[in-house]
TORDRENKOL-551956 format. One record per residue: x, y, z of N, C-alpha, C in turn. Coordinates in pm, whole numbers, padded with zeros to 5 digits, always signed. Each point is the difference from the previous one (the first is absolute). Layout:
<rs>
XYZXYZXYZ...
</rs>
This chain:
<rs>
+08190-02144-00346-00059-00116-00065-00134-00031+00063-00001+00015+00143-00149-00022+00070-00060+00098-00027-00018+00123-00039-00049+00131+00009-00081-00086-00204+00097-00007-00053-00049-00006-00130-00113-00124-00019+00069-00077+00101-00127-00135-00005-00115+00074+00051+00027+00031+00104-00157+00104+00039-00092+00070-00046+00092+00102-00104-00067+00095-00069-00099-00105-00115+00122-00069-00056-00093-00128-00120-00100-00053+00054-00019-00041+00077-00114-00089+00087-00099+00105+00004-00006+00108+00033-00084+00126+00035-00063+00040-00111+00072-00008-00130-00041+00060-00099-00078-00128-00066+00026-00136+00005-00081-00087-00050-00123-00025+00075-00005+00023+00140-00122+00018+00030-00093+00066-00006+00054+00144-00040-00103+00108-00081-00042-00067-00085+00053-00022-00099-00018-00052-00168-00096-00115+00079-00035-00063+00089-00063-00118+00011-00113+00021+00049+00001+00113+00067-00127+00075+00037-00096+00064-00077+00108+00078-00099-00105+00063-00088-00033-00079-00076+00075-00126-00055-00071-00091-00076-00120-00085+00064-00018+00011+00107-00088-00044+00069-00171+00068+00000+00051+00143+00033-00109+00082-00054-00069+00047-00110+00101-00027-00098-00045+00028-00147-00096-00122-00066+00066-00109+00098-00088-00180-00033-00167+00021+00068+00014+00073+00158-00116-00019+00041-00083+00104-00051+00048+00113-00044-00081+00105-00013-00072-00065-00205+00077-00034-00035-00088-00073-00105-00049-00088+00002+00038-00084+00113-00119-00151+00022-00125+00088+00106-00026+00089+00022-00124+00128+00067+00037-00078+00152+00093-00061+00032+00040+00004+00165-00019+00088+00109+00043+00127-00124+00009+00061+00187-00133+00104-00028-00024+00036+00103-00095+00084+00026-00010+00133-00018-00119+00041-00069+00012+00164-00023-00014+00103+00100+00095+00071-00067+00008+00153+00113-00148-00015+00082-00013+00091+00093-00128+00034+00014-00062+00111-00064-00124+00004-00020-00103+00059-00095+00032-00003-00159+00146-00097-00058-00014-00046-00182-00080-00109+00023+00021-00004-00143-00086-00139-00105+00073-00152+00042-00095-00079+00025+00056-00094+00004+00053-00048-00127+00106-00073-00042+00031-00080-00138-00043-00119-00028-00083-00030+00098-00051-00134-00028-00140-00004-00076+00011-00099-00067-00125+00016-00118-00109-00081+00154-00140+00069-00037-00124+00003+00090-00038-00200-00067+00026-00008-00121-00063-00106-00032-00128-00021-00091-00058-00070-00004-00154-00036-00085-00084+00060+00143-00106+00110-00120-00129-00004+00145-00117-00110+00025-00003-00029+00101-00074-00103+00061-00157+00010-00061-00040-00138-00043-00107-00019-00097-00162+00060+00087+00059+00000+00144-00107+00054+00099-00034+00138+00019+00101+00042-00073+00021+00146-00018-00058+00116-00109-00007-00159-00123-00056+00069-00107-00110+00062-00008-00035+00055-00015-00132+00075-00028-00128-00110-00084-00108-00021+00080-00030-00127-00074-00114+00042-00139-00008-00054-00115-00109+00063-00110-00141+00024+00032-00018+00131-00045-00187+00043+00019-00053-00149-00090-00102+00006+00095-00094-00140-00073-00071+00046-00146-00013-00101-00072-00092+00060-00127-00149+00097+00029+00002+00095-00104-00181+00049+00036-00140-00030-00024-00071-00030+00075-00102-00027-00034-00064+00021-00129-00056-00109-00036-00061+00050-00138-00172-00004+00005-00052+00163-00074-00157+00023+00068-00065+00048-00153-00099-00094-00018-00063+00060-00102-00165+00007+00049-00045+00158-00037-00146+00039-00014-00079-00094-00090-00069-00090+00068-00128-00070-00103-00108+00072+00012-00065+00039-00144-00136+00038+00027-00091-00093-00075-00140-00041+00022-00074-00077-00040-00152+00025-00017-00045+00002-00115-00157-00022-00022-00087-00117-00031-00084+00066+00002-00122-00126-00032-00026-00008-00135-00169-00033-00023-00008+00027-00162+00009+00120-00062+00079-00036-00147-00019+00039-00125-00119+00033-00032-00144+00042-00015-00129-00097-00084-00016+00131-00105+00033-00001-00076-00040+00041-00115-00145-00030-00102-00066+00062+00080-00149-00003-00066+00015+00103-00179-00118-00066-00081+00015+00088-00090-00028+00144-00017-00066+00064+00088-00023+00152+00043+00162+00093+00016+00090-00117+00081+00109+00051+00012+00067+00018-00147+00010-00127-00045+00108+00041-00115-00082+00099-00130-00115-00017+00018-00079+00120-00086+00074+00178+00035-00033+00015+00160+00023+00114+00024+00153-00007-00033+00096-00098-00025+00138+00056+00011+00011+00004-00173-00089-00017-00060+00033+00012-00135-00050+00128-00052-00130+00070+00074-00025+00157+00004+00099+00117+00041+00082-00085+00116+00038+00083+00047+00191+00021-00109-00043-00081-00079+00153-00035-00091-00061+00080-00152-00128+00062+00003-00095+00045-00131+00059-00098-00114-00054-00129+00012-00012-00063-00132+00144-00060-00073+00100+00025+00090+00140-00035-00024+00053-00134+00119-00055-00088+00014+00044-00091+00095-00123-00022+00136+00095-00048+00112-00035+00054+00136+00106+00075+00058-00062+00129+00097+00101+00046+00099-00077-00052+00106+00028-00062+00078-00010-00048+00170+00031+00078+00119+00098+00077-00043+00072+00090+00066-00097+00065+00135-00178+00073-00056-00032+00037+00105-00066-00081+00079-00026-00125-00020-00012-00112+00134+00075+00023+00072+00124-00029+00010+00106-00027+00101+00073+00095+00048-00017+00174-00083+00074+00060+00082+00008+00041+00164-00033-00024+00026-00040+00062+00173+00076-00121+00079-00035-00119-00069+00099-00123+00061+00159-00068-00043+00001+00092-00135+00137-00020-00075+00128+00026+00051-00027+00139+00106+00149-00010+00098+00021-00069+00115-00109-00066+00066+00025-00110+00089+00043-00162-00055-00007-00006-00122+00023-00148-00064+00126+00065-00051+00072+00113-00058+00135+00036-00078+00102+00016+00094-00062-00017+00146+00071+00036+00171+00031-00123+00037-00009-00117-00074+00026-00154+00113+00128-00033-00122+00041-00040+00110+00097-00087-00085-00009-00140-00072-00123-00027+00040-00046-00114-00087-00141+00033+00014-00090-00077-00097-00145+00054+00021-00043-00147-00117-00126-00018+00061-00048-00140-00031-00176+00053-00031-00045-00075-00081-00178+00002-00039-00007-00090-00037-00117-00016+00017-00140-00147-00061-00049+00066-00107+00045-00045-00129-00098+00037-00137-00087-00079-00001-00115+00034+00021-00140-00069+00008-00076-00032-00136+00075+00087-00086-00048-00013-00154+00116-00072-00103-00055-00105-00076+00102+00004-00074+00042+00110-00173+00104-00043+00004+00036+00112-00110+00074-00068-00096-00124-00049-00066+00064-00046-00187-00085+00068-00135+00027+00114+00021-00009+00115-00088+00056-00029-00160+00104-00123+00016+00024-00018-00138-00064-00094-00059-00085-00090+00033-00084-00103-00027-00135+00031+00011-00066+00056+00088-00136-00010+00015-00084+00205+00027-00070-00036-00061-00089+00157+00070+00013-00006+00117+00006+00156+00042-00024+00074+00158-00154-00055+00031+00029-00021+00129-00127-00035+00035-00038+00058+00144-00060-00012+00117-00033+00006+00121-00086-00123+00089-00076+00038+00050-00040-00080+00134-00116-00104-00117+00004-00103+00046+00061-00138+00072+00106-00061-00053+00037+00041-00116+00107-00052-00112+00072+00096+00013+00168+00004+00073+00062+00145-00001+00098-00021-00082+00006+00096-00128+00137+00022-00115+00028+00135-00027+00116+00070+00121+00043+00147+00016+00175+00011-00118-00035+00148-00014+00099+00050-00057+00121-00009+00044+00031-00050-00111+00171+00018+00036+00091+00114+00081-00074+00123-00054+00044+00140+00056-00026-00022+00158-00089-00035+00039-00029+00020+00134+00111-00109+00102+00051-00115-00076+00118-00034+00065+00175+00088-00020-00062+00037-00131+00172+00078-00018+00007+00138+00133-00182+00047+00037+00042+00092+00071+00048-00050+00166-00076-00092-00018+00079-00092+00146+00168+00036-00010+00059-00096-00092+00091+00033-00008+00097+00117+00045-00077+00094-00084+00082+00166+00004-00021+00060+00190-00166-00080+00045+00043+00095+00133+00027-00100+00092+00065-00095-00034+00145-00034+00107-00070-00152-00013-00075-00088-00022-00081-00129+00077+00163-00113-00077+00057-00057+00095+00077-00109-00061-00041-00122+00010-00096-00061+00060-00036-00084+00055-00157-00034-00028-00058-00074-00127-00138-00048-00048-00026-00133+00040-00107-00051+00075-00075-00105+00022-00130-00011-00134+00003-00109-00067-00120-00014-00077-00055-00112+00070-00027-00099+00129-00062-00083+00040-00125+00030+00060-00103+00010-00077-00083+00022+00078-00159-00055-00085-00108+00030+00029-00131-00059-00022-00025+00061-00175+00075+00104-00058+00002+00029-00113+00092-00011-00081+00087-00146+00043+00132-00028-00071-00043-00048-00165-00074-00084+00054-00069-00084-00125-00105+00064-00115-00024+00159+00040-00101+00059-00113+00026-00055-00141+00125+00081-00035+00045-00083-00162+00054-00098+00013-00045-00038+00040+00078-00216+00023+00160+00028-00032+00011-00131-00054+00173-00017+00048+00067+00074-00098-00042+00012-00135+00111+00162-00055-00014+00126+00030-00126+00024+00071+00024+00143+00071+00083-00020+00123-00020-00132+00051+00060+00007+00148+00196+00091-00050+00016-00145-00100+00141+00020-00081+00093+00101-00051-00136+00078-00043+00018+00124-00065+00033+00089+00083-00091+00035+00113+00005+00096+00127+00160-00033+00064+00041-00132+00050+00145-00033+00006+00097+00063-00084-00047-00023-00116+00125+00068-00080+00027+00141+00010-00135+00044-00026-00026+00192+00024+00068-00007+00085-00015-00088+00137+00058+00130+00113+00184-00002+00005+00015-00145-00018+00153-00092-00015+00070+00155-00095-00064+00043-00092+00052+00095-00098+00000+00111+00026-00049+00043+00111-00021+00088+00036+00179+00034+00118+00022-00128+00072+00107+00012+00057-00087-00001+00116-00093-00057+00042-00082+00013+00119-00001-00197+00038+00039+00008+00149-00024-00136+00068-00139-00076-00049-00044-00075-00024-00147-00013-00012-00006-00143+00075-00096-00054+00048-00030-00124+00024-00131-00015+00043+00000-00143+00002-00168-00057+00032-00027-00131-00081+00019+00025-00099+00010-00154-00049+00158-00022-00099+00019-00101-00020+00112-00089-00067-00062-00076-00099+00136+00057-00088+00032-00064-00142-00068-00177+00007+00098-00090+00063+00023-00108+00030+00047-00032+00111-00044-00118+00041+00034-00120+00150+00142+00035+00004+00074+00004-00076+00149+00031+00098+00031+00137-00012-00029+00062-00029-00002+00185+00021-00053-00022+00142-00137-00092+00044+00002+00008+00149+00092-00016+00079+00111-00029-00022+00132-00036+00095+00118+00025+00011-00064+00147-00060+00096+00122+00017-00064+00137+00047+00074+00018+00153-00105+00096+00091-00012+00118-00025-00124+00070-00028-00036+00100-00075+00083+00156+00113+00143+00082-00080+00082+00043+00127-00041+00180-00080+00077+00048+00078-00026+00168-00028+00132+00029+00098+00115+00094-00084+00093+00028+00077-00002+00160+00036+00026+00025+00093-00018+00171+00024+00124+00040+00162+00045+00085-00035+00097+00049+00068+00056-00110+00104+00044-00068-00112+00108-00153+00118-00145-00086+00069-00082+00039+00037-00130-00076-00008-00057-00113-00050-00025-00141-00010-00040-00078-00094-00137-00038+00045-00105+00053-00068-00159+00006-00002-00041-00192-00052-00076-00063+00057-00059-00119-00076-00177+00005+00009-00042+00002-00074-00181+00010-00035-00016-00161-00043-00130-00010+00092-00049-00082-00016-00185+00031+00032-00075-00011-00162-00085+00075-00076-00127-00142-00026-00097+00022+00042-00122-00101+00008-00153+00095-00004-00069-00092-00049-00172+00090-00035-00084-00167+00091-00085+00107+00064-00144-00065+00029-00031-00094-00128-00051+00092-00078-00140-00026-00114+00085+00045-00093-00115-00035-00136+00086+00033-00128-00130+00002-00080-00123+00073+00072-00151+00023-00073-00036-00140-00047+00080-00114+00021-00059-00125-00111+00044+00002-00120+00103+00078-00010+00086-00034-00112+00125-00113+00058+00059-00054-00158+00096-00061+00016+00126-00017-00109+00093-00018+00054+00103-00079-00173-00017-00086-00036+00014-00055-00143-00045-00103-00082+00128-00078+00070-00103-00133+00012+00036-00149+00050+00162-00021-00075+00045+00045-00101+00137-00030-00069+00080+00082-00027-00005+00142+00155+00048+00112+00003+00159-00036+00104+00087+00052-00023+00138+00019+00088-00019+00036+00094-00064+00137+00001-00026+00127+00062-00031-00069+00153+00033+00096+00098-00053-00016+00091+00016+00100+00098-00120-00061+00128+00001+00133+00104-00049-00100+00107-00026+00108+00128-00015-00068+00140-00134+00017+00070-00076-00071+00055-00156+00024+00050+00039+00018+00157-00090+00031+00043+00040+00020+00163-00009-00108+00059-00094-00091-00045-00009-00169+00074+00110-00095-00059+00104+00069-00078+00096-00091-00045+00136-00014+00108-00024-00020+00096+00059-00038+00156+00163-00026-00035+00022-00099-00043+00156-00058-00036+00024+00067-00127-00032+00068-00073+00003+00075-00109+00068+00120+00042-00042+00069+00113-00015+00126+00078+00119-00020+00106+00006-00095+00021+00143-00042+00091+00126-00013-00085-00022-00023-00093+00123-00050-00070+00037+00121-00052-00075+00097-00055+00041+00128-00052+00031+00087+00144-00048+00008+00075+00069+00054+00146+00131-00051+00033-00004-00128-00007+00098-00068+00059+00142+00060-00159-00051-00013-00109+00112+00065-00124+00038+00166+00075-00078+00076+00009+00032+00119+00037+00098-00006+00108-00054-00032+00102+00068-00022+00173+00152-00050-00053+00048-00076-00076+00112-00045-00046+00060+00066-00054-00066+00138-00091+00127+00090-00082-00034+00125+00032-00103+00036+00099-00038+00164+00019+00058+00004+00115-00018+00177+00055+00064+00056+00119-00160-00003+00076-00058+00024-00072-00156+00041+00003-00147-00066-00086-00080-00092+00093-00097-00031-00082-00120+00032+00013-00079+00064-00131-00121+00045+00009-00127-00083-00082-00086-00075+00058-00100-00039-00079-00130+00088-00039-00006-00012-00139-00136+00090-00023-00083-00044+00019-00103-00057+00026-00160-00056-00026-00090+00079-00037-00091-00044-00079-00146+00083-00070-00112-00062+00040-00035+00006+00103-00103-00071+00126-00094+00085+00061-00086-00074+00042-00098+00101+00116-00143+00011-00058-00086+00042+00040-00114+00007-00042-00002+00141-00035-00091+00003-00124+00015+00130-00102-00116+00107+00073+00044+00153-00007-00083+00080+00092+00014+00014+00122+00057-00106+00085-00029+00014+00136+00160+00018+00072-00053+00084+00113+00111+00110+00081+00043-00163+00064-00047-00053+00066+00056-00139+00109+00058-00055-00107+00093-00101+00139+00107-00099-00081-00081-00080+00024-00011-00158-00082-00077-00104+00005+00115-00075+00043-00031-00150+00050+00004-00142+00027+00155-00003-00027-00043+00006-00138+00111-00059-00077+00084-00001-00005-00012+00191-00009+00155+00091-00011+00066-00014+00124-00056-00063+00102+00067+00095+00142+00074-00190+00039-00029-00075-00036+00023-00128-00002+00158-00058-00078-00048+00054-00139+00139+00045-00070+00121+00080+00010-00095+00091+00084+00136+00122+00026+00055-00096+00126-00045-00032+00065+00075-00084+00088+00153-00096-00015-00135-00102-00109+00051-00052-00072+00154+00004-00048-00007+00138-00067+00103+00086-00068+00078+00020+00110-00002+00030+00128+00061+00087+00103+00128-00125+00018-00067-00132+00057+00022-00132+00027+00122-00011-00085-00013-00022-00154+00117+00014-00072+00093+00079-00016+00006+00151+00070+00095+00049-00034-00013+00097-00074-00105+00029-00041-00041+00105-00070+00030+00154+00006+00052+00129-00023+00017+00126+00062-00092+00084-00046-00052-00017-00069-00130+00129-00021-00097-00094-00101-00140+00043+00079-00141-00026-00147-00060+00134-00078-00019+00005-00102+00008+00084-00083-00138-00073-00042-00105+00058+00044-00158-00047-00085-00087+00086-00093-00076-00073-00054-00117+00111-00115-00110-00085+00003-00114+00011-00096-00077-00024-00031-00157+00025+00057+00004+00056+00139-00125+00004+00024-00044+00189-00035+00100+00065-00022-00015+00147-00091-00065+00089+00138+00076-00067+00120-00030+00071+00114+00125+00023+00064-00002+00105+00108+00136-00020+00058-00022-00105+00102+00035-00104+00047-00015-00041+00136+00105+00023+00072-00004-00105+00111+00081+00045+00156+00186-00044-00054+00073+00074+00071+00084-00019+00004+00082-00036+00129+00041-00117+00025+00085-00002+00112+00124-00099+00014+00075-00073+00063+00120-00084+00090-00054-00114-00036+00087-00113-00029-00042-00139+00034+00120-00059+00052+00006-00043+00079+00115-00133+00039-00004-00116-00045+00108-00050-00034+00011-00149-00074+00072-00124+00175-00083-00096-00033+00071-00120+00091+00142+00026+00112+00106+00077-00113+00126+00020+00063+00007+00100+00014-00063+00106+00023-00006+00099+00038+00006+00128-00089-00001-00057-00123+00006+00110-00120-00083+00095-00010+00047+00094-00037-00128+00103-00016+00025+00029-00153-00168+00037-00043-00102-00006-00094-00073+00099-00004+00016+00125-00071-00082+00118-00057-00120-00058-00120-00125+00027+00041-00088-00014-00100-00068+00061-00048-00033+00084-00059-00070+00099-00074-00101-00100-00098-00140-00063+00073-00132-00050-00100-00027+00020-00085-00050+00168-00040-00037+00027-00114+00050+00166+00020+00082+00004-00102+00043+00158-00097-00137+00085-00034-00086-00112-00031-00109+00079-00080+00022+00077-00096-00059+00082-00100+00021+00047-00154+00091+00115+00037+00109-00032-00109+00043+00137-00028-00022+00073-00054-00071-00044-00165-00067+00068-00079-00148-00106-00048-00087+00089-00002-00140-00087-00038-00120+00082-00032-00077-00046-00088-00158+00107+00032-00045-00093+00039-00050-00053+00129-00141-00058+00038-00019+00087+00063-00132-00120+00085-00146+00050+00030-00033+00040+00183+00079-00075+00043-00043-00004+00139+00153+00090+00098-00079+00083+00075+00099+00095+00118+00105-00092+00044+00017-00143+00024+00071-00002+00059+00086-00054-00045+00007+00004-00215+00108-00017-00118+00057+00124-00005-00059+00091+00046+00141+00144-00012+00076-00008+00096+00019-00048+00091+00145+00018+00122+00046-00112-00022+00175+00037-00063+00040-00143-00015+00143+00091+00122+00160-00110-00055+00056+00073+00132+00194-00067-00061+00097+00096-00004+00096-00033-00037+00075-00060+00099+00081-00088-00024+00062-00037+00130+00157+00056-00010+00089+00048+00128+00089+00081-00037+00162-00067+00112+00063-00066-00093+00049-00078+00138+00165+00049-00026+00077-00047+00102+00126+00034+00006+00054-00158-00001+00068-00069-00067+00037-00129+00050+00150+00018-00001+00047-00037+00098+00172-00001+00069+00060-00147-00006+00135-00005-00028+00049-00122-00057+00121+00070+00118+00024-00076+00090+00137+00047+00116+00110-00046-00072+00105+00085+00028+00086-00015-00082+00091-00116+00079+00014-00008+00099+00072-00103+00110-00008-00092-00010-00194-00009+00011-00098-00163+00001-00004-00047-00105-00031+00044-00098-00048-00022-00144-00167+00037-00001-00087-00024+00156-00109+00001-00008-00045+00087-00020-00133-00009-00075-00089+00107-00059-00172+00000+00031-00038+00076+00042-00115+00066+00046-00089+00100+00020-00095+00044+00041-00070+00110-00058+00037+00077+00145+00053+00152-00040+00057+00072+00146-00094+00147-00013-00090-00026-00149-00095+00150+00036-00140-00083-00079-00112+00025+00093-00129-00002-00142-00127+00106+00060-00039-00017-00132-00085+00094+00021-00078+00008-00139-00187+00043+00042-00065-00016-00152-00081+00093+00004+00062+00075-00155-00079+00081-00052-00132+00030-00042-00111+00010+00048-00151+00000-00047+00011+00119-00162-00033-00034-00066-00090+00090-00152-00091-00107-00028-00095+00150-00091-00091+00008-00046-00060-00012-00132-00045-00063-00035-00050+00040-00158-00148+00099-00010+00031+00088-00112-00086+00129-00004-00023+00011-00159-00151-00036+00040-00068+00045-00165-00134+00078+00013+00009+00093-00110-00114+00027+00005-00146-00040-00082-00061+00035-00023-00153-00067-00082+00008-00120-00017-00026-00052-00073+00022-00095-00056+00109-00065-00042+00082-00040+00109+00132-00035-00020+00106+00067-00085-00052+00132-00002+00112+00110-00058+00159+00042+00060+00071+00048-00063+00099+00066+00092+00080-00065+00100-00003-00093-00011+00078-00138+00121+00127+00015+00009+00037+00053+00132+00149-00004+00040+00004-00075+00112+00094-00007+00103+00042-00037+00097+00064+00057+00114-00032+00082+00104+00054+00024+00096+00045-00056+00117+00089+00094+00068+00076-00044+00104-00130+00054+00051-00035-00111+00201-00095+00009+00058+00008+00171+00057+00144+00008+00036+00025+00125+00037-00043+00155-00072-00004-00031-00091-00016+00130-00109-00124+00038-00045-00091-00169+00058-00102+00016-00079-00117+00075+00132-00073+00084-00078-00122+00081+00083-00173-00054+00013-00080+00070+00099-00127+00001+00035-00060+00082-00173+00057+00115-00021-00049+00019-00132+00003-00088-00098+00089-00078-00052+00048-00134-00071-00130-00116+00018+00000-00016+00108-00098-00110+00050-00095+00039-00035-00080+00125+00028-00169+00035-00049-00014+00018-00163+00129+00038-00061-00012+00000-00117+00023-00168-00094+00027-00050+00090+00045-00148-00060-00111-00066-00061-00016-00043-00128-00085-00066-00056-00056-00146-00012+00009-00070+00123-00075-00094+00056-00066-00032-00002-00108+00092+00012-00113+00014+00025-00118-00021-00114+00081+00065-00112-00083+00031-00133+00063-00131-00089+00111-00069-00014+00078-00108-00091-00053-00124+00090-00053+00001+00157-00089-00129+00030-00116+00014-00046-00043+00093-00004-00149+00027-00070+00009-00072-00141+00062+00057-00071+00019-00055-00134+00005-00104-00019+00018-00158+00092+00036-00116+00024-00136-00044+00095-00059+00058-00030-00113-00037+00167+00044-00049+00109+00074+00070+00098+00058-00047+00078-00029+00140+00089-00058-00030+00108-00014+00092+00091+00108+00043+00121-00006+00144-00023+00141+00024+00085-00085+00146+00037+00013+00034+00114-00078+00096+00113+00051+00109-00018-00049+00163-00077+00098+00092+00026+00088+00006+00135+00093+00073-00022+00083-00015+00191+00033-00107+00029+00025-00146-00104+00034-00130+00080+00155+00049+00003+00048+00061-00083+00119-00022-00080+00076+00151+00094+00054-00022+00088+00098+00140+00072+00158-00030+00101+00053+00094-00022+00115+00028+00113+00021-00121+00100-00155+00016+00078-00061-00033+00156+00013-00179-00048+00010-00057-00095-00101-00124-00086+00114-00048+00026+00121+00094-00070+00112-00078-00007+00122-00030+00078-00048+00141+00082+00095+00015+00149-00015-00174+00064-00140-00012+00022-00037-00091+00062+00057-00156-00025-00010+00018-00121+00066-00140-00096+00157+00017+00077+00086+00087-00053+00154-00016-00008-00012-00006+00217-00061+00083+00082+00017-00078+00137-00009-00094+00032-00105-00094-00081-00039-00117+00059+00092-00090-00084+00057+00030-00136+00077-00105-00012+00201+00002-00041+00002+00164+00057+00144+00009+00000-00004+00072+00137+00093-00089+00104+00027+00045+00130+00088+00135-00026+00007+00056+00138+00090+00079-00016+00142+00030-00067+00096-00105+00054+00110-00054-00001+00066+00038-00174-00177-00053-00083+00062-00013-00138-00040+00144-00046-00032+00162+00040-00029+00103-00034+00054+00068+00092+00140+00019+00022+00036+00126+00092-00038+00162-00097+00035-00031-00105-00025+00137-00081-00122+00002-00034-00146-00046+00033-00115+00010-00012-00053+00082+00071-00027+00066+00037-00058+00098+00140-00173+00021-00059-00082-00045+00002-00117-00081-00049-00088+00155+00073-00067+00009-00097-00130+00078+00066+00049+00176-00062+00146-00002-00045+00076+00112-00059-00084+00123-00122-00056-00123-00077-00028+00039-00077-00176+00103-00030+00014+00108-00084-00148+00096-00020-00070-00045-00105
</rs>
C-alpha cells in the first residue's frame, strides 16, 4: 500500500513537471540552447535607428540674359532679302548666338522696338514699328522672358504699346513693362521655372517725351517713382524665391556707370533685391557685387548693351550676355546666385549696315574686325570714326576694364587671330 502511494506521488510529479515545461517553454521562459534562435520576438526597431530621409534636391535653373533688341530698319530690310520677297527670315542675325540662348533654361531680353505690325507701318529709328516675325523668331530660339519698358515704349502710343502686349501674351511669352490697369499693379509680375519662382520688377529712365493719354488705365514705372518701386519689390519679395529688377537707365553711349545708377543699385541692394538686369546706354558697362544694409548680396550687371543693332559708334558693337546659375537649397528654401559669369558678343556688319549678325566675343576674329563696316555706315551719317578705331585690342580693353575676372573664367582674352 506504501509502495503504491509512492509510485502515485512519483508519477504525478512527472505529469507536474512536464506540465510545467510545456507552460514555460510557450510563455519563451526558458532559455535557448546555446547557438539557436531565440523565440522571443526582438520588438519595434527603435525610431533612432531608422535610417533618417535624404533631404529634398536642390533646385538650379540656368538664367541667361540680354540687353537690347534694336531693330533698326536696315535690319528688318535685310531679313526680308534674305526670306526673297516671302516674309522675314531673321534667322541669320542670331545664328552664332542662337545656341547659347536655346542652352539656358530660362532666357530674358529687352525688346527695344515695339511690335504692332497689325496696326501701323514698319518703321525704324526714331519711331520704332518691327515685325512681328522678328519676335516669333525670339520665340523659336529659346527667349521666354520680354521686357518692353524702356525709352521706346511709347513710339505707337498706347495701342501699339497694347498691341505689342498682346503679340507677345500670344505668343506664350512672359512679357512685361507696362500694365493694363492700377490693380493689375498688385499682382507681382512671377515666372515659374524648375520649382523656382522668378519676380521682375521692370522701370525706364526716359520715354523720349512721350506719354499716355491723361484718361489711359495703362500703366508703367519711372525710375524716380521711389514708393512705386518699393511696393512692386516689396509685391515680388512676398511671392518669389528670387527677385530681379530691370531698369532702362544710364547715359546713352557711354562705357561708365553714372550717379544715378550706382545710387539705385544700392538702393535696390538695401531692399532686398537679387540681381539688376540693365539696358539702355547700348554699351556694355561694369559688372559687379553690391551689398544691401543686412548684408544681402546684389549682382548688377549696368548695361547688357545691344544685342542686336546697326549703329554708329565702336563702342555699340560689344554688348554682353549674362549667364547665371541660380540655386534654390532644398533644406533652406533659400535661393541665390552659386555661378555667374558674362558673355561678351559682337555685332558684325558689313558696308553699309549690311549682313548684321551677332557673335559670340569668342568666335569672333581680327579678320572680322578689319572687315567690319563702321567705318563706311558712319561716313554715311557724318559721323567720324578713324579707320582702326574699331578692333579685337578696342574691345579686349572694354570687357577688362568692365568685367573682372571672376565674371569670365571661360574668356581667356587675347586668344583670338
Amino acid at each position: 500500500m506504501r509502495k503504491d502511494t509512492i509510485k502515485l506521488a512519483v508519477l504525478i510529479l512527472v505529469l507536474c513537471c512536464g506540465a510545467l515545461g510545456v507552460f514555460a517553454a510557450a510563455s519563451g521562459l526558458l532559455a535557448p540552447e546555446q547557438g539557436g534562435e531565440s523565440s522571443v520576438s526582438a520588438g519595434p526597431v527603435s525610431s533612432s535607428a531608422a535610417e533618417e530621409p535624404a533631404p529634398p534636391p536642390d533646385a538650379v535653373v540656368r538664367l541667361r540674359a540680354v540687353g537690347d533688341n534694336l531693330i533698326h530698319d536696315s535690319i528688318y530690310r535685310q531679313a526680308a532679302e534674305y526670306a526673297g520677297g516671302n516674309g522675314f527670315d531673321f534667322g541669320p542675325v542670331y545664328e552664332h548666338v542662337a545656341p547659347l540662348v536655346a542652352d539656358a533654361d530660362l532666357s530674358f531680353i529687352n525688346q527695344e522696338t515695339i511690335i504692332a505690325e497689325r496696326l501701323y507701318p514698319l518703321s525704324g529709328y526714331p519711331m520704332f514699328n518691327s515685325p512681328e516675325a522678328v519676335g516669333r523668331h525670339m520665340k523659336e530660339i529659346g527667349f521666354d522672358v520680354v521686357s518692353v519698358a524702356n525709352n521706346h515704349m511709347f513710339d505707337m502710343g498706347e495701342a501699339g504699346l497694347a498691341a505689342a502686349l498682346d503679340f507677345w501674351e500670344g505668343l506664350g511669352v512672359d512679357v512685361f513693362g507696362a500694365w493694363r490697369t492700377e490693380a493689375a499693379m498688385e499682382r507681382p509680375v512671377l515666372t515659374e521655372c524648375n520649382g523656382i519662382t522668378f519676380g521682375w520688377v521692370p522701370m525706364t529712365e526716359h520715354t523720349n517725351g512721350l506719354s499716355l493719354p491723361a484718361s489711359t488705365e495703362m500703366r508703367y514705372i519711372r525710375t524716380d517713382e521711389r514708393e512705386l518701386m518699393k511696393r512692386q519689390i516689396e509685391l515680388a519679395r512676398g511671392a518669389a524665391d528670387f527677385v530681379i529688377v530691370v531698369p532702362h537707365w544710364g547715359t546713352e553711349y557711354s562705357l561708365e556707370v553714372n550717379d544715378n545708377q550706382l545710387e539705385l543699385a544700392q538702393w535696390f541692394a538695401d531692399l532686398g533685391v537679387d540681381l539688376v538686369i540693365g539696358s539702355h546706354p547700348h554699351t556694355l558697362q561694369p559688372v559687379e557685387w553690391r551689398t544691401g544694409r543686412q548684408g544681402h548680396r546684389m549682382l548688377v550687371a549696368y548695361s547688357l548693351g545691344n544685342f542686336v543693332g546697326s549703329m554708329l559708334y565702336p563702342q555699340n558693337m560689344l554688348g554682353g550676355m549674362l549667364d547665371l546659375d541660380i540655386t534654390k537649397d532644398g533644406e533652406t528654401g533659400e535661393t541665390s546666385i552659386t555661378r555667374a559669369e558674362l558673355i561678351p558678343t559682337v555685332i558684325h556688319y558689313e558696308g553699309l549696315g549690311k549682313h548684321l549678325r551677332t557673335y559670340p566675343f569668342s568666335e569672333y576674329t581680327g579678320e572680322l574686325a578689319a572687315a567690319h563696316g563702321i567705318v563706311q555706315l558712319a561716313a554715311s551719317y557724318d559721323v567720324a570714326i578713324a579707320p582702326g578705331a574699331f578692333s579685337l585690342d578696342y574691345m579686349r580693353g572694354i570687357i577688362k576694364k568692365n568685367v573682372p575676372e571672376e565674371f569670365r573664367p571661360n574668356l581667356p582674352l587675347g586668344t583670338q587671330k
